[in-house]
MIDREN-874187 format. One record per residue (C-alpha): residue number from 1; residue in one letter; x, y, z. Coordinates in Angstrom, 2 decimals, decimal comma, always signed. Example, Ala and Ser with C-alpha at 12.3 -4.5 7.8 and 13.67 -1.06 7.14 Angstrom:
MIDREN-874187
> i/aa/c1/c2/c3
> 1/A/+12,30/-4,50/+7,80
> 2/S/+13,67/-1,06/+7,14
END
This chain:
MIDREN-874187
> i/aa/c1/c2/c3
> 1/X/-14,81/-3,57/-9,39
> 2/X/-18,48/-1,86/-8,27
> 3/X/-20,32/+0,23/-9,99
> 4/X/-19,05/+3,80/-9,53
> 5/X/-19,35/+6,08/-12,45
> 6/X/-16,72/+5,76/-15,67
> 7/X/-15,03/+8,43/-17,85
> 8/X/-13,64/+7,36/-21,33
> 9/X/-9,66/+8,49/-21,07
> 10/X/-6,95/+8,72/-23,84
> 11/X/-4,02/+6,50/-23,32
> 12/X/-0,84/+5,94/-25,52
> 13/X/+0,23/+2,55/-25,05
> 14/X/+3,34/+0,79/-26,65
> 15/X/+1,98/-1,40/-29,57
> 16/X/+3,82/-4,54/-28,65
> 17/X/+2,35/-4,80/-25,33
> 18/X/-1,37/-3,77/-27,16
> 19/X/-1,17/-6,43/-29,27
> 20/X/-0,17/-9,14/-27,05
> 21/X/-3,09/-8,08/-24,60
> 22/X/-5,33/-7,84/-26,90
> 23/X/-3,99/-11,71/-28,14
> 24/X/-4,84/-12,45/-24,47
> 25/X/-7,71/-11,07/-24,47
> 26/X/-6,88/-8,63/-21,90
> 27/X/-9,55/-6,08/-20,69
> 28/X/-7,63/-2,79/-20,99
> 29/X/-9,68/-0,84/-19,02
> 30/X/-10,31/-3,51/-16,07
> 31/X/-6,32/-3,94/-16,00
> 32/X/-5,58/-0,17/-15,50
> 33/X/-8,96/-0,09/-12,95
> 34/X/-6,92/-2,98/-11,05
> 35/X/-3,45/-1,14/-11,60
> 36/X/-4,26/+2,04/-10,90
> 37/X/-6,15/+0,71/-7,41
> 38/X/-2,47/-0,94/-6,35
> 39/X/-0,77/+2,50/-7,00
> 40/X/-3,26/+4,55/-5,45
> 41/X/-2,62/+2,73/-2,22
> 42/X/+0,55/+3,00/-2,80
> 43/X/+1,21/+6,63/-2,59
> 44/X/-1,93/+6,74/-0,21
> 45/X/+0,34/+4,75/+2,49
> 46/X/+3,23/+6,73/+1,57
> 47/X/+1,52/+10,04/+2,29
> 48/X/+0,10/+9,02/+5,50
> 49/X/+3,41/+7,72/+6,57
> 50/X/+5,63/+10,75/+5,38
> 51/X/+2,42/+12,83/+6,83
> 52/X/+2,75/+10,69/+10,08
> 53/X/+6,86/+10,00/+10,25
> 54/X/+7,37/+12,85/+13,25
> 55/X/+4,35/+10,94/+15,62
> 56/X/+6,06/+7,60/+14,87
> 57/X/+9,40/+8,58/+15,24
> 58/X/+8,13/+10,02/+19,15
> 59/X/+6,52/+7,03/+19,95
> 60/X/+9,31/+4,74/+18,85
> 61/X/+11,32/+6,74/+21,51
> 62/X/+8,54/+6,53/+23,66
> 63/X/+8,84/+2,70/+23,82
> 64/X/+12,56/+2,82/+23,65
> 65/X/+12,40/+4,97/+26,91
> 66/X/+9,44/+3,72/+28,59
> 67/X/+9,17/-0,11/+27,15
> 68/X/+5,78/-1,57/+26,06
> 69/X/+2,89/-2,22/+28,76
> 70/X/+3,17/-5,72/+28,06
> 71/X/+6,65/-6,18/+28,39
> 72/X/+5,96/-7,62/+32,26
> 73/X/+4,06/-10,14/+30,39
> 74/X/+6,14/-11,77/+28,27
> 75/X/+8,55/-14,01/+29,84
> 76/X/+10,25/-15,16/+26,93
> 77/X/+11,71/-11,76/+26,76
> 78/X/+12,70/-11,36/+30,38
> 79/X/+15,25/-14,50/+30,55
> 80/X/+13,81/-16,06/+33,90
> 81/X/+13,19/-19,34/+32,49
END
């Protein structure tokens, strides 16, 4: 990851799955950097989209109604082959 600041945190972690990382050699904090990075976007994309879902929803109709500007353009939609 870069170099942005880092805050020591707490965790409770279930020992089986501590010890076998720590077998592996896993770097704990690296892993839940990496983890928590995934899940972030996640609910990021998942905001924007609920945040976003009436605009989409109108343009979808949009192009239902009105068809895509490059529809005239694409014969292997049109069926005059």
């Amino acid at each position: 990851m870069s170099a942005l600041p880092k805050k020591a945190a707490n965790l409770t972690v279930r020992v089986d799955l501590l010890e076998e990382a720590r077998a592996y050699k896993i770097n704990l904090s690296q892993t839940l950097e990496t983890a928590l990075t995934v899940e972030l976007k996640k609910r990021r994309e998942a905001a924007w989209l609920e945040q976003n879902r009436e605009a989409i929803a109108a343009y979808g109709r949009l192009i239902e109604r009105e068809g895509l500007l490059s529809d005239s353009y694409r014969s292997f939609m049109r069926g005059d082959d």
